[in-house]
N, C-alpha and C positions, 0 to 999 in steps of 0.2 A: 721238385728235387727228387733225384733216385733215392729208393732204399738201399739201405746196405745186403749182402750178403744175409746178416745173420738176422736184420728186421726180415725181410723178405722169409726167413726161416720160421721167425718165431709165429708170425702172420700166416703163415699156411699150417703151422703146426696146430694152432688155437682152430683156424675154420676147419680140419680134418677130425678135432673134439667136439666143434660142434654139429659136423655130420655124422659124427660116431652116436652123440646123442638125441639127434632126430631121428636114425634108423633105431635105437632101440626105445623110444617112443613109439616108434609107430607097431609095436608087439605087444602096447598096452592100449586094451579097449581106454578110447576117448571119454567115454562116460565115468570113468573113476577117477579120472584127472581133474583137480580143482583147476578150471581156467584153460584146460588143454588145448583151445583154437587161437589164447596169447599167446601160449608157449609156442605152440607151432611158430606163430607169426613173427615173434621175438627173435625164433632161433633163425629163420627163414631172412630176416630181416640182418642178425649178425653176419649171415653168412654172406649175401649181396654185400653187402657195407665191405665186408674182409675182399675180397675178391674185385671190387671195383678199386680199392687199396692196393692191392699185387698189382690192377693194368697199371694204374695211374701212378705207380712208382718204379717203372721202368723205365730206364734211359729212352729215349725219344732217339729214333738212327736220325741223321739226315739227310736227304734227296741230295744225289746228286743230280747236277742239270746236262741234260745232253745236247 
């Protein structure tokens, strides 16, 4: 099923927060972060998850046949 408009909105709004907050991770040394290689992986993981949600909610065109 397509997303709408404003899913589609809110879904690239949330994964552009959570690249906002991996780059400024990455301007804190790893060693002071309790668990900092889940976080990474967490966020890295939200963000695929978000992004295979924007393909896969796009209208499908269909072939035409020639």
């Amino acid at each position: 099923m397509p997303l709408t408009k404003l899913e589609r909105e809110v879904i690239t709004d949330s994964m552009l927060k959570i690249q906002s907050i991996q780059a400024s991770l990455n301007q804190i040394d790893e060693t002071k972060l309790l668990d900092g290689e889940e976080i990474h992986s967490c966020l890295k993981s939200a963000n695929n998850s978000f992004r295979a949600a924007l393909k896969a909610g796009f209208p499908q065109k269909k072939q035409t046949k020639r």
